[in-house]
C-alpha positions in Angstrom: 20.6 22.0 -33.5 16.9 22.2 -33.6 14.4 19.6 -34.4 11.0 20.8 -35.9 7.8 20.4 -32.8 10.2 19.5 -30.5 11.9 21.6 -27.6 14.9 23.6 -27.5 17.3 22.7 -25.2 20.4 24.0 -24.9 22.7 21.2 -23.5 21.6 17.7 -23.2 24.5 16.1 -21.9 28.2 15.2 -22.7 30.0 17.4 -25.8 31.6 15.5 -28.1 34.1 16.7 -30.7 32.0 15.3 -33.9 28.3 12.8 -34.1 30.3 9.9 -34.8 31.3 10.1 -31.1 27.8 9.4 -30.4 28.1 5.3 -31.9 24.2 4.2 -30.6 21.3 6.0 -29.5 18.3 4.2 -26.9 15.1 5.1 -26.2 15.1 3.6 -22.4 11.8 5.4 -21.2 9.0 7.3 -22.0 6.9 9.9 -19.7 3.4 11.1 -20.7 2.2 14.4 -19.5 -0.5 16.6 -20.4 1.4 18.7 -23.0 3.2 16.0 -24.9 5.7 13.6 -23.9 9.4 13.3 -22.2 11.7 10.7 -23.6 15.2 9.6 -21.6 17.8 7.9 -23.8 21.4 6.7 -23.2 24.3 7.0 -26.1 27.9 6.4 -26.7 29.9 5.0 -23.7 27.2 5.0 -21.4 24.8 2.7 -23.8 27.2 0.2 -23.7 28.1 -0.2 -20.4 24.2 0.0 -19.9 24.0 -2.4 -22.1 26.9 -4.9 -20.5 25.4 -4.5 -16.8 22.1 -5.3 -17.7 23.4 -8.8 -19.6 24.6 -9.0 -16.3 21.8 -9.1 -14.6 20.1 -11.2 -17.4 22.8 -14.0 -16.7 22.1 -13.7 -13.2 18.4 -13.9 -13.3 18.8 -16.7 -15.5 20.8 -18.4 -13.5 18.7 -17.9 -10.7 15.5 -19.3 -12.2 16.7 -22.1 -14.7 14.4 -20.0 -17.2 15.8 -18.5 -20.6 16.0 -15.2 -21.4 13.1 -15.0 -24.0 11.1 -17.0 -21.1 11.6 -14.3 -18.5 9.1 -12.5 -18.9 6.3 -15.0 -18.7 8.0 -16.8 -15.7 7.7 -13.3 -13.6 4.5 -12.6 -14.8 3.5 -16.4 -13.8 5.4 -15.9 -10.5 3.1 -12.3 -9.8 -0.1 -14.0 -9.9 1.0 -16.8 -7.7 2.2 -14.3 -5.4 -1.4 -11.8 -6.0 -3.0 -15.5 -5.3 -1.5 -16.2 -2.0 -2.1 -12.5 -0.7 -5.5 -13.1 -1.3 -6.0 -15.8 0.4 -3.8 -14.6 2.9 -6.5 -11.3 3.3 -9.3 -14.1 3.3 -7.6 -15.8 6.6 -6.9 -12.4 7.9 -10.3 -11.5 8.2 -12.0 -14.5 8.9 -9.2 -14.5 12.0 -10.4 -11.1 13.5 -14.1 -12.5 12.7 -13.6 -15.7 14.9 -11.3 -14.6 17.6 -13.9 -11.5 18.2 -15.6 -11.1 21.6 -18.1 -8.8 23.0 -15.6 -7.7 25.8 -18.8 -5.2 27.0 -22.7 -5.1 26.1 -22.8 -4.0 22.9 -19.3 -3.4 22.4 -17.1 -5.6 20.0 -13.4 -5.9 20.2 -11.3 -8.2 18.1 -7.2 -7.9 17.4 -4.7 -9.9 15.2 -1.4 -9.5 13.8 0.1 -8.4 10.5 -3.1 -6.7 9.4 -4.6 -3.9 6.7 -6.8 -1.1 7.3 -9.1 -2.6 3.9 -8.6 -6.3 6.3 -9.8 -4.0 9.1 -12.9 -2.5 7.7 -14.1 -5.9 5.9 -14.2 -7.5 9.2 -15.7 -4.9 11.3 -18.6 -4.9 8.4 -19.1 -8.8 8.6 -19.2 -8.1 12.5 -21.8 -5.6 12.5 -24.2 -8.4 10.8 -23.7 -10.8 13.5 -23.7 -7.5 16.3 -26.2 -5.2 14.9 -26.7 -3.2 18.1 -23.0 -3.5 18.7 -20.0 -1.0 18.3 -17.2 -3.0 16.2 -13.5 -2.2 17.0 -11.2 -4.3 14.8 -7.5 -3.6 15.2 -4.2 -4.6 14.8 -0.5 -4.0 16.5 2.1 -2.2 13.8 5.1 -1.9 16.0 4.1 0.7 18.8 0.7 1.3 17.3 -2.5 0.4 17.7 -4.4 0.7 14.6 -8.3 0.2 14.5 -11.6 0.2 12.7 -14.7 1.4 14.2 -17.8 0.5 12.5 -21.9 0.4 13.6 -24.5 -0.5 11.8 -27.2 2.6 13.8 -25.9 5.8 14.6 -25.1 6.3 18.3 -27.3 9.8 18.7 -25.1 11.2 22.0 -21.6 10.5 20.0 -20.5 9.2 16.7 -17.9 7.5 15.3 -16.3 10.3 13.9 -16.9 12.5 16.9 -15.6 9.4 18.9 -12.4 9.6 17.1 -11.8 13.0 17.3 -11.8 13.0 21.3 -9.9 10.3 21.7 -7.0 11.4 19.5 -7.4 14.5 22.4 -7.4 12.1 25.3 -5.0 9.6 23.7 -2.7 11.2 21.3 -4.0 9.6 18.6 -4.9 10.1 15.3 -7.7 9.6 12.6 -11.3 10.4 11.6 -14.3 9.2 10.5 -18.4 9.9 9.8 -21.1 8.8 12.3 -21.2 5.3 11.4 -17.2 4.3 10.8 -13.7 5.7 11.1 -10.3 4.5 11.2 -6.9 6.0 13.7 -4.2 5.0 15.3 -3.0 5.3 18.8 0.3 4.6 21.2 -0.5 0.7 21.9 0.5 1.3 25.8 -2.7 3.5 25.6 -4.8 0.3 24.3 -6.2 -0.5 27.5 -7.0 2.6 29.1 -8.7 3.6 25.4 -10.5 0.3 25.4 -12.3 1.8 28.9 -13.2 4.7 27.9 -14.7 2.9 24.5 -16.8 1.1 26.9 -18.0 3.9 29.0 
C-alpha cells in the first residue's frame, strides 16, 4: 500500500493475514531531520503489552512517591529543579573549595586540588585565582580515579613558553594529554606523575 508524500517501504514489520489483525495503532515517537520527519509506532499485540508494562511502571512509580498518576509529571519536574538547585550550589562550594585551599607552592606559581571536580569548576577557579595572583601561573586540578586533571590559566602571557606550548610538552614528558592557547588550557595526566609534573611546572 502506498500513502500519498510519504515513503515507500516495503515491509514494516509483522504480516498479518487481514487489518483487523492490527486492533490499535500508537504514535510513540517522533524524530525530526532535515528532509521531513520519522515516526515509530507500536500495533496489535505489541501495543498492548506496551501498554500493560508501562501501567506497570506507573503503579510502581506511584507507589514509590505517594503521588497520583495525573500528578507525576509535575512532582519530577519539581524534583529536577531541586536536584539542578543543589548541583548548583554544590559547583558554588566546589570552587570556592579550590579558591581557599589554594597555595602559592612556588613564586608565582599557584597550585590548588580537590575532589569530585568539573573542568567548567576547574576553569572558574583558576580565573578567580588569577585576580588575587596576577603575576601567577594557576593550576587547578582534581583526582578522577588514576588521573590528574588540571586547569592552567594566567592572566600575562609567559613570552619563553605558553600555556598551550606548556601543555603540549608535557603530554611528551608525561604521557599526558590536552591543549590550550597562550593564556589557558586544560589535560590530563597519570596521577603518579603529579609530583614530578608539578617540578617541572615550577622550573
Amino acid at each position: 500500500m502506498k500513502i500519498a508524500d510519504f515513503d515507500l517501504i516495503g515491509c514494516g514489520g509483522t504480516h498479518v493475514q487481514n487489518t483487523a489483525e492490527v486492533q490499535g495503532i500508537a504514535f510513540t515517537q517522533t524524530k525530526e531531520h532535515k528532509k521531513g520527519m520519522t515516526l515509530h509506532f507500536t500495533c496489535g499485540n505489541r501495543l498492548f503489552q506496551q501498554f500493560e508494562n508501562n501501567q506497570k511502571q506507573l503503579a510502581t512509580l506511584t507507589k514509590a512517591t505517594q503521588v497520583p498518576i495525573t500528578d507525576l509529571t509535575t512532582f519530577f519536574k519539581e524534583q529536577q529543579e531541586k536536584i539542578d538547585t543543589y548541583q548548583q550550589r554544590l559547583a558554588t562550594y566546589q570552587v570556592q573549595t579550590l579558591i581557599t585551599t589554594a597555595k602559592e607552592i612556588a613564586p608565582n606559581f599557584v597550585y590548588s586540588e580537590a575532589t569530585t571536580v568539573n573542568v567548567k569548576e576547574l576553569q572558574q577557579a583558576a580565573c578567580k585565582l588569577a585576580e588575587i595572583y596576577p603575576l601567577a601561573l594557576i593550576c587547578t586540578a582534581t583526582k578522577s580515579d588514576d588521573t590528574l586533571r588540571y586547569h592552567l590559566t594566567c592572566l600575562k602571557e609567559n613570552s619563553k613558553l605558553p600555556i598551550g606550548q606548556l601543555i603540549k610538552l608535557s603530554n611528551q614528558k608525561f604521557g599526558g594529554r590536552g591543549g590550550g592557547s597562550a593564556l589557558k588550557g586544560d589535560g590530563t595526566l597519570p596521577y603518579n606523575q603529579k609530583e614530578a609534573w608539578l617540578h617541572f611546572l615550577q622550573d
